[in-house]
N, C-alpha and C positions, 0 to 999 in steps of 0.2 A: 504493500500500500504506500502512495506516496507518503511525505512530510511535509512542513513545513519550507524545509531545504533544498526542497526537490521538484514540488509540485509548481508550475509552471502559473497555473490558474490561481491558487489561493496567493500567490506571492506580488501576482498583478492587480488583485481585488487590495491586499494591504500596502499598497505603494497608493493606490488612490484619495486623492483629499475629498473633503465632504461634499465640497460642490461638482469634483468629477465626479460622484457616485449617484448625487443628485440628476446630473446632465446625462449621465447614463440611464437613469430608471425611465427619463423623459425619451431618451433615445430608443428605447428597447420599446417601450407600452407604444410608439407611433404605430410597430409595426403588426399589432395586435390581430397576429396569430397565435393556435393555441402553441407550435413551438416555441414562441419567443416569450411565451407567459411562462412555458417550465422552464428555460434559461435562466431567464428573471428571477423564477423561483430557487434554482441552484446559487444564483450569485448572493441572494437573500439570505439563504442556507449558509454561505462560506464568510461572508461578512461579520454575522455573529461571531464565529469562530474563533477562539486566539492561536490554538494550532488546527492542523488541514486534521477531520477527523470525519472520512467518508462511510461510516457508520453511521455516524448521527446525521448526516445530512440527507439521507435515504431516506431514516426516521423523520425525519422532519418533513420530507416531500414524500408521501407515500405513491404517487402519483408515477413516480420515476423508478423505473424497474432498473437495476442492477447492470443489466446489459445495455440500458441507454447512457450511463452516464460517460465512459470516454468520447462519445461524439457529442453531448450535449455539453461539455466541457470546452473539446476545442470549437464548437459553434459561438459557445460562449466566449473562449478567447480572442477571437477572432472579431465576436461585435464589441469587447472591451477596447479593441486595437481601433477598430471602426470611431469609434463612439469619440477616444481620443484624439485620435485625427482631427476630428473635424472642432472638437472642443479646445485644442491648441494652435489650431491654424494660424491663426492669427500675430501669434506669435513664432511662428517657425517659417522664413521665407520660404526656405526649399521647398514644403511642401505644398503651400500655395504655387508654387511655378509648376510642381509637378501636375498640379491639377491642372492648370492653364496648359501643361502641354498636352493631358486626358482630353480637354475641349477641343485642341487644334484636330486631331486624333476624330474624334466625331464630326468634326464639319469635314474635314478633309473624306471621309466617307459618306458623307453625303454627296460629296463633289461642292462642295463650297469652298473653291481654291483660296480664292483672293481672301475669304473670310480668316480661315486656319493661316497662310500668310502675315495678315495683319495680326492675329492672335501669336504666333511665333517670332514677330519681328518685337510686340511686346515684353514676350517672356524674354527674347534675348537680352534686350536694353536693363530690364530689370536685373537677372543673373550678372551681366558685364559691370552693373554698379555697385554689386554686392560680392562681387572677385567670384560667382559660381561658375568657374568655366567648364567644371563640366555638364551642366545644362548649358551654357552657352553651345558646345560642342552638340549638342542633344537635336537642339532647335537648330540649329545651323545642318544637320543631315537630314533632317523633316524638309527644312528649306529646298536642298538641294535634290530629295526624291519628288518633290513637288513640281519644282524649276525643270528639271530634268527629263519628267515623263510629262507633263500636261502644259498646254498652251495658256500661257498666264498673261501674256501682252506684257511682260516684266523681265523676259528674258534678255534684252539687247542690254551689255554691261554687267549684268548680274553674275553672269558665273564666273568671271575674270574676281568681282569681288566679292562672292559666296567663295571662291577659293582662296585667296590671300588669308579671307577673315578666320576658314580653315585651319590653314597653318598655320598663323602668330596664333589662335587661342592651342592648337595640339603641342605646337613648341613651348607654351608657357605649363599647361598639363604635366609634358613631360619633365620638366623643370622643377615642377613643384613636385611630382612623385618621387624622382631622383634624391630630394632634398627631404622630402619628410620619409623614405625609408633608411636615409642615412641618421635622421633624429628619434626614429624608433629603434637600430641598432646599435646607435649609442646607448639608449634606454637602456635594451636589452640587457646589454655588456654590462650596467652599472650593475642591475639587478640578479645579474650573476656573478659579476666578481668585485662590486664594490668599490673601494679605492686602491688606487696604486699604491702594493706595498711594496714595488723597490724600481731601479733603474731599468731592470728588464720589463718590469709591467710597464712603465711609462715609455719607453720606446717603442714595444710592441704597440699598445692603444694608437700612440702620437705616428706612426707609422701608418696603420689603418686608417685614422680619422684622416689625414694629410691623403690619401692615397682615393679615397671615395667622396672630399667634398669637391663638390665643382666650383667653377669661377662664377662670380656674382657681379653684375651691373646694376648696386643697387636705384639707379636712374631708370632701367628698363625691367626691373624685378617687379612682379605681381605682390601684393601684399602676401599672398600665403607662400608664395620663393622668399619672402624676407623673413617671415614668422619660422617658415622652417628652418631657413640657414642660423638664425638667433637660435632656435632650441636646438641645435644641433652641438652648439656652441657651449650652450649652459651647461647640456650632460658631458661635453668633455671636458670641461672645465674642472666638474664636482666631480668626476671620476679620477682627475689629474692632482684634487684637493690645490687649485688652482685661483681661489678664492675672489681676489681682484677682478680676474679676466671674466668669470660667472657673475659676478655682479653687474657686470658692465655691457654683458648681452641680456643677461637677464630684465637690466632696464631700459637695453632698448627694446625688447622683447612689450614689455609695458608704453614703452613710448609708442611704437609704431600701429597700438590700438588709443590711445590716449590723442593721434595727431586722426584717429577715423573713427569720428564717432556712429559711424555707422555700424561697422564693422563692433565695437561695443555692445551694440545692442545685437546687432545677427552672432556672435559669436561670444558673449559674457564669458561661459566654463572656459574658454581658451583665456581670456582677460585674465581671470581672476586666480589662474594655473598662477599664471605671469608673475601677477603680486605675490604668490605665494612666496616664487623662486627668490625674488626680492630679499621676502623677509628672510627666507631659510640661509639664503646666502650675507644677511648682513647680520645674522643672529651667530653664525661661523666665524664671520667675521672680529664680532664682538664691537658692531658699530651701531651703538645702541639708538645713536639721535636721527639717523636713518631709519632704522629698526621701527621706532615709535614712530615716526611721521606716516610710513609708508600702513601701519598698523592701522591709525586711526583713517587713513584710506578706505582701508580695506573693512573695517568697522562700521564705515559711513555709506559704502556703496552696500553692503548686507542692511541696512535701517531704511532704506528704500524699498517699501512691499512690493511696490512694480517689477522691482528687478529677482523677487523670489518667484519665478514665475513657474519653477515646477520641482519633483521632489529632488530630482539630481543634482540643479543649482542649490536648492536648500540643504543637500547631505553634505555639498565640497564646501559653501561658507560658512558649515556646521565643525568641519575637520580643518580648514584653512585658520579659522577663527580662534578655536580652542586650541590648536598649535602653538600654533604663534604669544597668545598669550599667556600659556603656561612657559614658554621660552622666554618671554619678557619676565615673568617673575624671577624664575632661573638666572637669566644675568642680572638682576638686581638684588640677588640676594633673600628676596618676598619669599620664602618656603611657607611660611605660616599663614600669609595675607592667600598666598595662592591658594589655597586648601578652601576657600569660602566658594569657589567655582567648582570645586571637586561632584558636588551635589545634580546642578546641571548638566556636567558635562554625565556624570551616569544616566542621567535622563536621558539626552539625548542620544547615548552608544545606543539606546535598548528603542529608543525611537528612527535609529539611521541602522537598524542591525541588518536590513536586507539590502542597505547601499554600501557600507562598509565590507571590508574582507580582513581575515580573522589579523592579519599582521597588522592593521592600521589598530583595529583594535587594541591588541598587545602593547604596541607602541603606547598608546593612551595609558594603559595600566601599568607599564614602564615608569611613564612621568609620573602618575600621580602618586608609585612608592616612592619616588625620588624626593616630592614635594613634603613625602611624612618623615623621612626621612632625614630633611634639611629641616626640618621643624620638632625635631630633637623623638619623634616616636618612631623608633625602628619595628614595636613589632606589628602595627598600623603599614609598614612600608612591606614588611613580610609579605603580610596577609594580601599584597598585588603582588606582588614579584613573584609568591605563589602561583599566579592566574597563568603568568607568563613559563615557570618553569615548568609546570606540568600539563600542558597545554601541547598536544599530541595533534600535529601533523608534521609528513612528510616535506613539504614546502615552504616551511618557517625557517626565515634566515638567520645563519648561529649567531650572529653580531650581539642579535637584541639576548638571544637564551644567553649566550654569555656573560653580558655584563648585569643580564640580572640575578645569575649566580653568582657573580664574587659582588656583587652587592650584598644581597642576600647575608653572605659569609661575613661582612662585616656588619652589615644590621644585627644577625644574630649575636658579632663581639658585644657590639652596642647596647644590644640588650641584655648582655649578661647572660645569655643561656649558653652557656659553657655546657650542659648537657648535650645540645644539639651540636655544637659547631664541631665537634668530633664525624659524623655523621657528614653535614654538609661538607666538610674540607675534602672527602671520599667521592663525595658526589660531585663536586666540580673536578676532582682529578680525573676521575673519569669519564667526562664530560670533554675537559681541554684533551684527554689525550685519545679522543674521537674526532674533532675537530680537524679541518681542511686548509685552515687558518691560524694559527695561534701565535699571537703576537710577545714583543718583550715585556710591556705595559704589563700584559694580563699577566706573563708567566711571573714575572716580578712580585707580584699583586700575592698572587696565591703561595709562592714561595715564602713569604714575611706571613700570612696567618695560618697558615700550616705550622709557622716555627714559632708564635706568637704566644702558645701555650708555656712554651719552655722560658721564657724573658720572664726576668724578677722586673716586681714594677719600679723598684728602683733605678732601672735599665730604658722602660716601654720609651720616656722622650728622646734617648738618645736613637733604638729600635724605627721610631716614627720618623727621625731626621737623617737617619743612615736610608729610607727607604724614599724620603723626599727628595733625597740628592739624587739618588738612581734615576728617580721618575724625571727629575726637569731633564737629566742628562738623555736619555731616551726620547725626550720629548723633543728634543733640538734638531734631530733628526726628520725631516720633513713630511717623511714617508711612514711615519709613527705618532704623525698628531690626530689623528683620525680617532682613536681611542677617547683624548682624553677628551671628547665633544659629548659623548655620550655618559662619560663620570667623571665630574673634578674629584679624581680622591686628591690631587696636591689641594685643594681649599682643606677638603678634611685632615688629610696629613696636620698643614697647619694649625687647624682647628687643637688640634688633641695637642699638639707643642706646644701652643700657648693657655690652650685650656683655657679657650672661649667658644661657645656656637659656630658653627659651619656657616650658619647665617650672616655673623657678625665681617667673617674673613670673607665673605663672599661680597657683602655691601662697601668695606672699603675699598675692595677689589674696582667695582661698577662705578666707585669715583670717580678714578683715573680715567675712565672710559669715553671716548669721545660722541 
């Protein structure tokens, strides 16, 4: 039986907001037949529901035998998709011009040339001012099977320039495909091997990337040839831990919608990617008065209802949002003040749970032990880093499981349960020596509280300062700062030397900060 998880129908009825379900029930009773009343009734059935439970929905519609429900399901997915359509039109160009080329498509079968014509020179002009070329390309081949085979009185000149118009929009196509599957194989690259940890990875990468980007005119580049060469840009950058250079495409990445407001509104989730990379790259940075300005941007364009215009936009300002400003506590030292959003933000994991995927999640419960963590209660910090370590799939990257077990291992120091930390020092050793990756930071890390039992405390400050010299000297290395982005233990190193709050050595820290 499906689930939740799985079932295609109950997970499209739970993404729907109240007035989609509304403009659905008006959509479905138009067509008042008895099929579309028991549809109705199925969707009525799953909507109660909090998980998919095809027992009780049976029970509920007694009406609906057992063996009609797989086709009365996808009938029903199918007019959910319908229903949508037409209820987001308005807001999605693309699909308004596809309809406009469905009308050219019926007059043209009537034989109303000149009609479908004038209707396709429409949709072109539209597509060409919102960068769609390929509907421009679409309506341009309608053009020319029209032109072509029937006497339109519009032939004389036309195919000289239905052909030119041809080739600059398929040259700029190719251009832009060229360019956004070298920005998704960067992607890829990141997502599988992360940052460069030595001179052989960064050759390799810088080798590739250099070998597959093409030349750019950005004077004669399409807005989506510029959008791609910039993201193309940003993932070699953060894979390169190149920090400067990624800030620098990443805002023009932001400029180049910021100087089209059009393209703003036809394309926002690309926009709003853009501000993310912003922040994430000037939060690496540690460039805090950037950080904040570019924040409250991004804060200000989310407080505009118009612009949450559907749940996918509402899930990324939902994950862009709560990032970013648990990152801003993070550099400021706030462990404590941050903890007052902890409340929402579980809110809304469990309200974006079918937009989200399990790692972003993680991530989230990552921070938030971090944030109890910095705020003096480790076994508060436990009780997430838990969520994270025993958290079984296949395709979770070690990064985040790592450093939430030698966190963990020190939370447990922190809190004094010296019962456990025997246990846990067992379980990350066995852990790092599964590992594909394992860095000095870490090995360092777990070396000093593996041995942490045996130091008289008359010893721990000198212990703490012999393990903070290690770390900056490790840290100098370029190709080994990647770590400490995801744990300041040098803040807590010092913490425990001078034996003040993590908090305190992190706010004087965010002083200096520019």
């Amino acid at each position: 039986m499906p689930n939740e998880s799985t079932d295609p129908v109950f997970q499209l009825i739970k993404s729907l907001t109240r007035t989609e379900k509304r403009h659905f029930r008006l959509f479905a009773n138009r067509q008042g037949s008895a099929e579309g009343l028991k549809f109705l009734q199925v969707f009525d059935a799953l909507d109660g529901q909090d998980r998919y439970d095809e027992e009780r929905m049976l029970a509920q519609v007694p009406a609906i035998k057992k063996v009609q429900v797989a086709n009365l399901k996808a009938n029903l997915y199918k007019q959910l998709l319908s229903s949508l359509r037409m209820y987001h039109a308005g807001h999605n160009l693309d699909i308004q011009l596809h309809e406009q080329l469905d009308f050219a498509r019926v007059l043209y079968n009537r034989g109303l040339y000149q009609h479908s014509l004038r209707m396709l020179e429409k949709v072109k002009a539209t597509a060409q001012q919102a960068e769609l070329r390929h509907i421009v390309l679409l309506a341009l081949d309608f053009e020319k099977l029209i032109e072509g085979q029937y006497i339109t009185r519009s032939i004389q000149g036309r195919a000289r320039q239905l052909s030119d118009e041809a080739t600059d929009t398929v040259q700029h196509i190719g251009r832009e495909h060229e360019l956004s599957n070298l920005a998704l194989r960067m992607y890829g690259r990141y997502l599988k091997i992360g940052h460069t940890r030595n001179q052989q990875d960064y050759d390799t990468i810088t080798a590739y990337f250099r070998r597959d980007l093409p030349a750019l005119d950005p004077r004669q580049a399409s807005f989506f040839e510029q959008l791609y060469f910039y993201q193309a840009h940003v993932w070699y950058y953060t894979i390169t831990q190149n920090f400067r250079q990624c800030y620098r495409y990443a805002q023009k990445w932001v400029d180049l919608f910021e100087h089209n407001q059009l393209m703003c509104e036809q394309q926002p989730m690309l926009y709003i990617k853009g501000m993310h990379n912003v922040l994430v790259t000037t939060y690496n940075m540690l460039y805090y008065s950037r950080f904040s300005e570019v924040l409250g941007q991004l804060e200000a364009y989310a407080a505009d209802p118009d612009r949450r215009s559907n749940p996918n936009i509402e899930a990324l300002l939902f994950l862009y949002i709560y990032t970013n400003r648990l990152n801003g506590y993070f550099m400021r030292g706030e462990f404590t003040a941050g903890l007052q959003v902890v409340p929402d933000l579980l809110e809304n994991l469990e309200r974006f749970r079918m937009q989200l995927d399990s790692h972003r999640r993680l991530v989230f419960y990552y921070k938030i032990a971090s944030l109890y963590f910095g705020s003096g209660q480790p076994l508060k910090a436990i009780e997430y880093l838990d969520k994270v370590i025993y958290f079984k799939e296949a395709n979770l990257r070690e990064d985040i499981q790592c450093f939430a077990r030698i966190l963990s291992l020190i939370a447990h120091y922190e809190a004094g349960r010296d019962e456990a930390l025997e246990y846990q020092v067992r379980s990350v050793y066995r852990f790092l020596g599964k590992m594909n990756d394992q860095q000095p930071m870490q090995e360092a890390i777990f070396r000093f509280l593996r041995g942490l039992g045996t130091v008289a405390p008359s010893q721990l400050k000198d212990a703490f300062l012999k393990l903070k010299n290690e770390l900056t000297k490790i840290a100098e290395n370029p190709y080994e700062r990647r770590p400490f982005l995801y744990l300041d233990i040098i803040s807590w190193l010092e913490s425990k030397i001078e034996n003040v709050p993590v908090q305190e050595v992190i706010r004087r820290k965010f002083a200096g900060l520019k």
